[in-house]
C-alpha positions in Angstrom: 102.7 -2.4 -41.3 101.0 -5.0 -38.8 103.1 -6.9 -36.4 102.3 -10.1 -34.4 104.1 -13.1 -32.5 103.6 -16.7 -32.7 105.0 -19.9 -32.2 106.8 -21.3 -34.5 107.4 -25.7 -35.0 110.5 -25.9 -35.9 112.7 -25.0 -33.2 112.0 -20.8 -33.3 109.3 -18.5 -32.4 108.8 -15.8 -35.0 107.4 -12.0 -35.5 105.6 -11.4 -38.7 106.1 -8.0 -40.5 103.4 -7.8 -43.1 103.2 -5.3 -46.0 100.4 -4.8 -48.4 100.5 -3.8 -51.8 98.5 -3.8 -54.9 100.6 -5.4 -57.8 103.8 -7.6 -57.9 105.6 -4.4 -59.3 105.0 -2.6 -56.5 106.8 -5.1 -54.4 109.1 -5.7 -56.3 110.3 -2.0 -56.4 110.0 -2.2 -52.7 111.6 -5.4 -51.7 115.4 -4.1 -51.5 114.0 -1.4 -49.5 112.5 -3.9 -46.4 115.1 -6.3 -46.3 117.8 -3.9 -45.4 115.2 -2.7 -42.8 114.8 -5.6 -41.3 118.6 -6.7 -42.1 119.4 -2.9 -39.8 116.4 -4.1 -37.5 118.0 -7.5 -36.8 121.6 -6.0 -36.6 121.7 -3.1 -34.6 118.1 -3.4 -32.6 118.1 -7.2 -31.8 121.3 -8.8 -30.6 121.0 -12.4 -30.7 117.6 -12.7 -30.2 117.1 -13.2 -33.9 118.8 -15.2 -36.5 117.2 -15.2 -40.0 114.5 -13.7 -42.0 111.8 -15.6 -43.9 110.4 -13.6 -46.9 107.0 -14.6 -48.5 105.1 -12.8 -51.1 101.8 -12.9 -53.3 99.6 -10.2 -55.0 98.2 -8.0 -52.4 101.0 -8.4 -50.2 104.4 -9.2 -48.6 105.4 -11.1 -45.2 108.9 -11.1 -43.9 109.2 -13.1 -40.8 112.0 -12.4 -38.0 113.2 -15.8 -37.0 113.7 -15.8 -33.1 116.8 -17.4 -31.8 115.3 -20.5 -29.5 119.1 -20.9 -27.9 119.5 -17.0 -27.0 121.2 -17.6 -23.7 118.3 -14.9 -21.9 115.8 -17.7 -22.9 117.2 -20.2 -20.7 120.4 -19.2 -18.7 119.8 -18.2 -15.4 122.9 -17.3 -12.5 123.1 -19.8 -10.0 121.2 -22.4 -11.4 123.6 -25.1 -12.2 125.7 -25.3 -15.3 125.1 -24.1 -18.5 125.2 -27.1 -20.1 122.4 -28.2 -17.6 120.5 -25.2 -17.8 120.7 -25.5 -22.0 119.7 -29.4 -21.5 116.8 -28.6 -19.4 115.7 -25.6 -21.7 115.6 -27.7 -25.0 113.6 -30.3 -23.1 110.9 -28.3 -22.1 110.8 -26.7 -25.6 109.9 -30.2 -26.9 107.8 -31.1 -24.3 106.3 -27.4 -25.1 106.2 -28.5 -29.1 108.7 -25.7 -30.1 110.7 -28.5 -31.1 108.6 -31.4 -32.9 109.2 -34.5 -33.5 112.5 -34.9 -36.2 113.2 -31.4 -35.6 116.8 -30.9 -35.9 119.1 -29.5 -33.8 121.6 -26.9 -34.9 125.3 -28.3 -35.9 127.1 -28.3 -32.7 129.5 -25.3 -33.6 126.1 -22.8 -34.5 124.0 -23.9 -31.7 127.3 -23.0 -29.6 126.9 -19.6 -31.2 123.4 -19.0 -30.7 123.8 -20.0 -27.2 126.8 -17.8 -26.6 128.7 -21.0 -24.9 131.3 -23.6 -25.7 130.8 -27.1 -28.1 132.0 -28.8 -25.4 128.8 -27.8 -23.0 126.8 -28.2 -26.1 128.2 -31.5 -26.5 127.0 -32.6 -22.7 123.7 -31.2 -23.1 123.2 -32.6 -26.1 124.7 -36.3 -24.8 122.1 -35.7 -21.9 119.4 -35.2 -24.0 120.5 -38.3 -25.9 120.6 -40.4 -22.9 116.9 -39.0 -21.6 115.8 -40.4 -24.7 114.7 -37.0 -26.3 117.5 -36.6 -29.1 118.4 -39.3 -31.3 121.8 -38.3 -32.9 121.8 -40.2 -37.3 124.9 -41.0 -38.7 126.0 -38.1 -40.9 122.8 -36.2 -40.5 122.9 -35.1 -37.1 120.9 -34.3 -34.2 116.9 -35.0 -34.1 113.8 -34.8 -31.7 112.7 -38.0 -31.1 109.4 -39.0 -32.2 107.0 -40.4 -30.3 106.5 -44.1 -29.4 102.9 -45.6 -30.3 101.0 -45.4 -27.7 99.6 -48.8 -26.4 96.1 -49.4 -24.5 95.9 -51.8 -21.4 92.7 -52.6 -19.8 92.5 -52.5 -16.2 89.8 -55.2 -16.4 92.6 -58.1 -17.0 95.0 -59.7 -15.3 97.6 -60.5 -17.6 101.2 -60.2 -17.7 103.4 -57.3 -19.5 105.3 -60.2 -21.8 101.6 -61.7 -22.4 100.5 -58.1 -23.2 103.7 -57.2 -25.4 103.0 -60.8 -27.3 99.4 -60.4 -28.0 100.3 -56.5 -29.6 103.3 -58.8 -31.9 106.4 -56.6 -29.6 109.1 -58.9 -28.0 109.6 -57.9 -24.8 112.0 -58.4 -22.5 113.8 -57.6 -18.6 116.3 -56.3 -17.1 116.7 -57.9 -13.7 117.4 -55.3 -11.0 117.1 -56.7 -7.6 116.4 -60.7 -6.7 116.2 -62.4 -4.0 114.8 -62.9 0.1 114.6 -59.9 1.9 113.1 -58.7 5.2 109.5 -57.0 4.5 109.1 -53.0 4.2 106.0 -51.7 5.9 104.2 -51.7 2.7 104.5 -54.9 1.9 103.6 -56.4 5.5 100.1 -54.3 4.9 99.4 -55.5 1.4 100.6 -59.1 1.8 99.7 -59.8 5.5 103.5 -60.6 6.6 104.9 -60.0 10.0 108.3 -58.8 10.5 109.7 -62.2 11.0 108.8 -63.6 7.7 110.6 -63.1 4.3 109.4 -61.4 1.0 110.4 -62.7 -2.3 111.2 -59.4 -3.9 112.1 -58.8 -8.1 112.4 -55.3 -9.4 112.6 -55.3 -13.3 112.8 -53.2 -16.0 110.3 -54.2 -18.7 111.4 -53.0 -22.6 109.6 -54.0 -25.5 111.2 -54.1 -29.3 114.1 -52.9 -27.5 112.5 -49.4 -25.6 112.0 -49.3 -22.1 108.0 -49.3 -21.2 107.9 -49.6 -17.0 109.3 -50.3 -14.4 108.0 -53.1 -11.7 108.9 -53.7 -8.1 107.3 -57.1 -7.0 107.0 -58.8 -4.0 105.4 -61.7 -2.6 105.3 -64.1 0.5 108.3 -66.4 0.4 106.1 -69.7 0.5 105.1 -68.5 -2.7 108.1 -67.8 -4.6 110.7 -69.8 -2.6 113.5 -68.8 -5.3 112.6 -65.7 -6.9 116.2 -66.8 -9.3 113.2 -68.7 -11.6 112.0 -65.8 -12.6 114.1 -64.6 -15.6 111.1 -62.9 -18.1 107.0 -63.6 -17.3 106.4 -63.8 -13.2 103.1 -65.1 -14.0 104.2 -68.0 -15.9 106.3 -68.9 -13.2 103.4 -69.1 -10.6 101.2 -70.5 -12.6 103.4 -73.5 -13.1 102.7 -73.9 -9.1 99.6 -73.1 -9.2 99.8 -69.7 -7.5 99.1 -67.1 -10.1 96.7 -64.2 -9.0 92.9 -64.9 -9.6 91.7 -61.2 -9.2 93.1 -57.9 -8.6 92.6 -54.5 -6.8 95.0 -52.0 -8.6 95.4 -48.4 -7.7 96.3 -45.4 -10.8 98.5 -42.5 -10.1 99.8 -39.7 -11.4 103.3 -39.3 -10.3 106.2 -37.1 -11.1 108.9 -39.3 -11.9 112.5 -39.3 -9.6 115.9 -39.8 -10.8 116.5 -43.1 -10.4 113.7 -44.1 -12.2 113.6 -41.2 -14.8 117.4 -42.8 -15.5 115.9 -46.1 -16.3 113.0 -45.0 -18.2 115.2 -42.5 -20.0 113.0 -40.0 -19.1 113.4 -36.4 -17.7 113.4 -36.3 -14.3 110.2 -34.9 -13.0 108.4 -36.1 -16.1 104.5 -37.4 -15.4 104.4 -41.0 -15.2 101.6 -43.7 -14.2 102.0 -45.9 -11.5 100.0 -48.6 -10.5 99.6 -50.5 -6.9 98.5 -53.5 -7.8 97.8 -56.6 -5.3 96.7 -59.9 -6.3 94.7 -62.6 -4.7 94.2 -66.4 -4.8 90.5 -67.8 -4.8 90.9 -68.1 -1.3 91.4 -64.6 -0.9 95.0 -64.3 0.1 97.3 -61.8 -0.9 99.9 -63.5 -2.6 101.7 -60.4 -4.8 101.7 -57.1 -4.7 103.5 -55.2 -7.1 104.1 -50.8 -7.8 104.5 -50.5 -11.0 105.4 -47.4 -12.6 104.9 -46.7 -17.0 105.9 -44.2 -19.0 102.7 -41.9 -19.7 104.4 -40.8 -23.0 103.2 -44.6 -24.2 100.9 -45.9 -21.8 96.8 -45.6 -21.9 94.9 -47.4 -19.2 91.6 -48.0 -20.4 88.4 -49.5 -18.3 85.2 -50.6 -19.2 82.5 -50.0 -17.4 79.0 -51.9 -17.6 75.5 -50.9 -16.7 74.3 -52.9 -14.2 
C-alpha cells in the first residue's frame, strides 16, 4: 500500500491510499474489505480531520482517497487570537489566496461547515458575511456560497498620461466615482514638496474611489495648487477633463510604482483583505513650463492591475 499527500482544488487536501491488483475480480473481492478500513481509519484514528472517502478504480489497481477536512478547527483556530469567526474568516481567505479554494469553489451549507469547524452558524454566518464584504465570496440565490473568480486583468502603460475614465472608455467599461473628500485644505508636507506650496497657501484636494462596470479598481488621492483648481466641486468623474477645459491639464509625468501592503481603510474600500499586496503610484504632473500642478497617490488593486512600460533602444 503506498501513501502520499497533496493538495487538493476544491476546498480539501487529501491522502491517497493506493492498492494494486491484477484483475477487476480481484478488487472486487477486495473492495468491502478497504472501505471499512478506511471507514475504521477515519472513525476511530482521525477525529475530524477527515470527512469523506473518494474511491477510484481500473485494471491494475485501486485508489481510495481520504478527504481532509479544510475547516478542522486545529487548521486555523488559535487561543488568543481574536474570535473564531475572525480566525475562520481569515483562514478561508488565505486558503483562496493559497488556491485550496478556486475560483467557484463552494462553500459548505452553513449548518456543515459549522460542524466541520466545531463552532456555531451564527460565527459561520459573520465570517462568511466578512468574506462577502472583502469581496472574496459571492453568496447565489438558492445555490449558495462561492469563491469569487477573478476580475480580468487590465494593462496600463506607464508611457501615457491619460485619465482612469479615458482608460476605462477606450477598454468599452463605464466607469465611475465615488467622491470621498472635496474641497480647500491647508497643505500636508508631501504635497508642499511635490507641488512647491508654502504653508500659507491652499491645496485643492479630491480623494475618489474609481469602479468600473460596477467593481472598485483604485483608489486616488489628488491634490493640486488652488490657482489651479479654484473649486475642486467641478470635478464630479474625469479630473483631467476638467483642467483641460482651463487649459491646465498635465503635459508630462514622473510617476513612482510600489508595492504596498494594503491598510484597512483602504482594504474596506477596495474590498480587499487587509494586508493584501496592492500598487500604488506617486504620480506628479507638470505644465510645459515645468510647474507642478497635480500630484496625485494612487493606490490599484494588484489582483487587476498590470503596469506595463515600453522601453526603446536608443
Amino acid at each position: 500500500m503506498a501513501v502520499e499527500s497533496r493538495p487538493h482544488t476544491n476546498s480539501t487536501k487529501v491522502d491517497k491510499y493506493c492498492y494494486q491488483y491484477n484483475t477487476k475480480s480481484q478488487i472486487a473481492e477486495n473492495i468491502f474489505k478497504i472501505e471499512q478500513f478506511i471507514r475504521y481509519l477515519i472513525i476511530t484514528s482521525c477525529d475530524s480531520k477527515y470527512i469523506g472517502i473518494r474511491m477510484a478504480y481500473q485494471l491494475g489497481g485501486l485508489t481510495l482517497t481520504l478527504v481532509h477536512n479544510l475547516y478542522d478547527p486545529e487548521e486555523w483556530f488559535r487561543v488568543g487570537r481574536g474570535p473564531r469567526y475572525l480566525q475562520l474568516q481569515r483562514h478561508i481567505a488565505a486558503a483562496i489566496q493559497s488556491g485550496d479554494l478556486a475560483a467557484d469553489d463552494q462553500l459548505p451549507p452553513e449548518r456543515d461547515l459549522a460542524a466541520q469547524a466545531d463552532v456555531s452558524r451564527v460565527t459561520v454566518r459573520k465570517a462568511v458575511a466578512q468574506l462577502v464584504a472583502d469581496g472574496l465570496i459571492e453568496q447565489r440565490q438558492g445555490a449558495g456560497s462561492f469563491v469569487r473568480g477573478a476580475a480580468p486583468r487590465l494593462e496600463q502603460s506607464l508611457s501615457s498620461l491619460v485619465s482612469f475614465t479615458e482608460n476605462m472608455q477606450a477598454r468599452g467599461m463605464t466607469s465611475s466615482s465615488v467622491v470621498l473628500t472635496q474641497g480647500l485644505f491647508a497643505p500636508m508636507p508631501i504635497e508642499m514638496m511635490a507641488l512647491g506650496l508654502s504653508s500659507h497657501d491652499r491645496v485643492a484636494r479630491i480623494n475618489r474611489l474609481r469602479s468600473a462596470n460596477g467593481s472598485p479598481m483604485a483608489l486616488e488621492y489628488s491634490s493640486l495648487p488652488r490657482d489651479i483648481l479654484p473649486d475642486p466641486a467641478k470635478v464630479s468623474v474625469s479630473l483631467y477633463a476638467v483642467l483641460r477645459k482651463t487649459g491646465d491639464a498635465p503635459k508630462r509625468a514622473i510617476q513612482r510604482v510600489t508595492a504596498v501592503n494594503v491598510g484597512p481603510k483602504d482594504a474596506e474600500k477596495l474590498q480587499m483583505p487587509e494586508g493584501t499586496a496592492v500598487l500604488q503610484i506617486d504620480r506628479t504632473g507638470y505644465l510645459e513650463s515645468g510647474r507642478p500642478i497635480e500630484f496625485t497617490r494612487g493606490v490599484y488593486r494588484s489582483d487587476i492591475y498590470d503596469f506595463v512600460s515600453e522601453l526603446r533602444l536608443d
